[in-house]
C-alpha positions as CSV (number, residue, x, y, z in Angstrom):
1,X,-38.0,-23.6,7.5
2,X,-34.9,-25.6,6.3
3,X,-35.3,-23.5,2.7
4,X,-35.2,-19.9,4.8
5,X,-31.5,-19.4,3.5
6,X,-32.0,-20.2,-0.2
7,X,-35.0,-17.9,-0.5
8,X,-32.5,-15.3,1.5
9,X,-29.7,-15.9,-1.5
10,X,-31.9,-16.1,-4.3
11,X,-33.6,-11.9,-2.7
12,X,-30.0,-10.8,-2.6
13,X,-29.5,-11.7,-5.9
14,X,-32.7,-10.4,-7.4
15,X,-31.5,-7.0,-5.6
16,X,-27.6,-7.5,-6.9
17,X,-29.3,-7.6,-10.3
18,X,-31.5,-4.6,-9.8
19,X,-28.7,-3.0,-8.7
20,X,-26.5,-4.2,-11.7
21,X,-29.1,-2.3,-14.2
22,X,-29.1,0.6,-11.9
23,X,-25.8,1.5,-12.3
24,X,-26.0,0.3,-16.3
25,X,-28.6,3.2,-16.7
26,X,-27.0,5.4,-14.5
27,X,-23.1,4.9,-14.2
28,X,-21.2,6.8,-11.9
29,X,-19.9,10.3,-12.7
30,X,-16.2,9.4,-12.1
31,X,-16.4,6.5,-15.1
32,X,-18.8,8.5,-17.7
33,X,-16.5,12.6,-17.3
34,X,-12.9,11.5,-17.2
35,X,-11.4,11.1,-20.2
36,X,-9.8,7.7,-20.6
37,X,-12.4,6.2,-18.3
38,X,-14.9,7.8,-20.8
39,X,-13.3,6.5,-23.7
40,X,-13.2,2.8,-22.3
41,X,-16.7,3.3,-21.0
42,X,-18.0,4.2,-24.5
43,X,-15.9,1.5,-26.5
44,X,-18.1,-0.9,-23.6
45,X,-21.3,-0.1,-24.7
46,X,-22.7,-2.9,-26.8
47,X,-21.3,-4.9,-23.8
48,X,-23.4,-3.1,-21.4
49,X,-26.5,-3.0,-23.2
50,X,-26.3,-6.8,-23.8
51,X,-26.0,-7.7,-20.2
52,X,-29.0,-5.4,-19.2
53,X,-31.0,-7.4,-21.2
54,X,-30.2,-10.3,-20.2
55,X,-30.7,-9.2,-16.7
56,X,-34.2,-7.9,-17.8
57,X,-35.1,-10.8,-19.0
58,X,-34.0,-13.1,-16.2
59,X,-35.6,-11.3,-13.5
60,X,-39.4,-12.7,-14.2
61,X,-37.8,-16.6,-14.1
62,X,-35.9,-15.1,-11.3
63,X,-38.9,-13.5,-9.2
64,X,-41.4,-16.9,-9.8
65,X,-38.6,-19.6,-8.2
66,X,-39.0,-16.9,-5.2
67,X,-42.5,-17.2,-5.1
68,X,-41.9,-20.9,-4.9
69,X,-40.7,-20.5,-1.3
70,X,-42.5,-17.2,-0.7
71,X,-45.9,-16.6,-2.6
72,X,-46.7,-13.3,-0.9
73,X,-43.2,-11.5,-1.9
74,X,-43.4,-8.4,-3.6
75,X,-40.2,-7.5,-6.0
76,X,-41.1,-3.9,-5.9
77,X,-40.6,-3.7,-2.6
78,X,-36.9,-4.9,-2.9
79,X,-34.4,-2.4,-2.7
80,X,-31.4,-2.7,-4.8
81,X,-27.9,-3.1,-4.3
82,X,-25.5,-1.6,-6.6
83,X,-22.2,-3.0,-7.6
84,X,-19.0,-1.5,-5.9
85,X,-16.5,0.0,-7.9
86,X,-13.8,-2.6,-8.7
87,X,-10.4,-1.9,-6.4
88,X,-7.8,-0.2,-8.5
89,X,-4.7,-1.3,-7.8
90,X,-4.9,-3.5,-4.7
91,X,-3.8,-7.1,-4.5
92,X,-6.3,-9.4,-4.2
93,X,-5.2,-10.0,-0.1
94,X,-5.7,-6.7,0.2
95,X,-3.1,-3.8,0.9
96,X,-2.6,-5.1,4.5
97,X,-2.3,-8.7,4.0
98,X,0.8,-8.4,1.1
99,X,2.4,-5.6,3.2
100,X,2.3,-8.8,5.6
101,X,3.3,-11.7,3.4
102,X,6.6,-9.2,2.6
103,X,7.5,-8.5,6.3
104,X,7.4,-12.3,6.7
105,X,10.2,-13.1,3.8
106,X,11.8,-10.4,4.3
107,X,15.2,-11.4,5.6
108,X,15.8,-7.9,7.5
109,X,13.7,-5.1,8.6
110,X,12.2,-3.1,6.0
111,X,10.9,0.4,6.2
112,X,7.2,1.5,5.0
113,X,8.5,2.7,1.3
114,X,10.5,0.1,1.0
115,X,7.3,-2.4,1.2
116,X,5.4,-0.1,-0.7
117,X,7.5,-0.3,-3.4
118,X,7.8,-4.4,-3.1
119,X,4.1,-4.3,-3.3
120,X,3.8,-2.3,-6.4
121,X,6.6,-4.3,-7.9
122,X,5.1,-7.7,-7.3
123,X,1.5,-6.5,-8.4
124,X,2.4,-4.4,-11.3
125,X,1.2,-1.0,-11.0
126,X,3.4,2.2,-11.3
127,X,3.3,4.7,-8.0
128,X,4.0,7.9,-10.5
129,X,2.5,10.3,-8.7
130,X,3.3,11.8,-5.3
131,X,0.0,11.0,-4.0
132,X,-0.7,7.8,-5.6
133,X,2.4,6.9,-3.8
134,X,1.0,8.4,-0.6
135,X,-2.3,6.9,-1.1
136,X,-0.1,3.2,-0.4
137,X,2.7,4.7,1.9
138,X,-0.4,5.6,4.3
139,X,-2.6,2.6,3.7
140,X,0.2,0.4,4.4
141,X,1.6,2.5,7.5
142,X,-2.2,1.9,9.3
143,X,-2.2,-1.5,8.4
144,X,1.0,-2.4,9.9
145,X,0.6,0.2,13.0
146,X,-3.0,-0.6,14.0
147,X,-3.8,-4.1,12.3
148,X,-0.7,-6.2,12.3
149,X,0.8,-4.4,15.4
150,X,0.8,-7.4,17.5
151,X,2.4,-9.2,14.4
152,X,5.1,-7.0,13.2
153,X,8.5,-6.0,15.3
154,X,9.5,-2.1,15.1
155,X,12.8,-1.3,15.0
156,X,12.9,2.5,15.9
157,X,15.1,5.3,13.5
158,X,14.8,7.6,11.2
159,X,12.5,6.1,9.1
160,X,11.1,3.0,11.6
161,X,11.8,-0.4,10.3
162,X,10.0,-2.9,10.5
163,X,9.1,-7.3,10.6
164,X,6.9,-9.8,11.1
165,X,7.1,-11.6,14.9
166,X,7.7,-9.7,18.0
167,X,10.7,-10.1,20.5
C-alpha cells in the first residue's frame, strides 16, 4: 500500500503529541526542584498550558485523517513518546563532529583541553566547574580515541596531541 508510510508518520506523530502532554502534566523532576530551572519553569506556565490545549484539541482532527488510511486503528492503544530533554551545551554537530571540524583547521597538533576549550569558546558556554569541564574533556577524549581514530593523527607526550589525517 503506496500510503503505508504516511499513515506510519502521521502514528508517530499522534504518539510525539501524547507524549508532548505527558510530560506537560508530568515534567521531569530535574526541571520542576532545582531552583533556577524551577523559576524558568514556573515563569513558562501560561506557555505550557496553551500548547496542551492546543494539542488536546488537535488530536480528534489528528486521529480521523488516520482512520482515513486505517479505519480499524485504535488511539488508545498507541503508546506515547515523550520529548527528550533538549542538549545543554552541545553544538548542533554534536561534541564529536566540532572536536573534528577544529583538528582539521588546526594548523598544529592540539591536545584534548586545548580543543575543549576551542569548543566552548566558539559555542559560547563557560566550563566553570571542574566537572563540567570534565564532562567535555572526556566526551571529546572518546570521540577522538574511538570514533575519529582512523581520522585523527596522535602525536604521543605528556599530554598526547592530536590532528586530523593520519601519516
Amino acid at each position: 500500500m503506496k500510503e503505508e508510510w504516511l499513515k506510519n508518520a502521521l502514528i508517530s506523530e499522534y504518539a510525539k503529541l501524547l507524549g508532548e502532554i505527558q510530560r506537560i502534566e508530568k515534567p521531569p523532576k530535574y526541571e520542576t526542584r532545582l531552583k533556577t530551572d524551577r523559576e524558568r519553569f514556573l515563569a513558562e506556565a501560561p506557555e505550557r498550558e496553551a500548547r496542551r490545549k492546543q494539542i488536546h484539541e488537535g488530536l480528534p482532527h489528528l486521529a480521523y485523517v488516520i482512520r482515513m488510511f486505517e479505519p480499524e486503528w485504535d488511539e488508545a492503544a498507541v503508546k506515547p513518546i515523550r520529548p527528550r530533554a533538549a542538549n545543554s551545551g552541545l553544538p548542533p554537530e554534536g561534541i564529536g563532529g566540532a572536536a573534528m571540524d577544529i583538528l582539521r583547521e588546526a594548523p598544529e597538533p592540539l591536545t584534548i583541553a586545548e580543543v575543549v576549550d576551542i569548543i566552548a569558546e566558539r559555542n559560547g558556554f563557560v566550563l566553570d566547574t571542574v566537572d563540567l569541564r570534565q564532562k567535555y574533556h572526556t566526551a571529546v577524549n572518546h570521540q577522538i580515541k574511538s570514533t575519529y581514530e582512523a581520522f585523527v593523527r596522535r602525536i604521543p607526550g605528556k599530554p598526547d596531541r592530536f590532528i586530523a589525517g593520519r601519516g
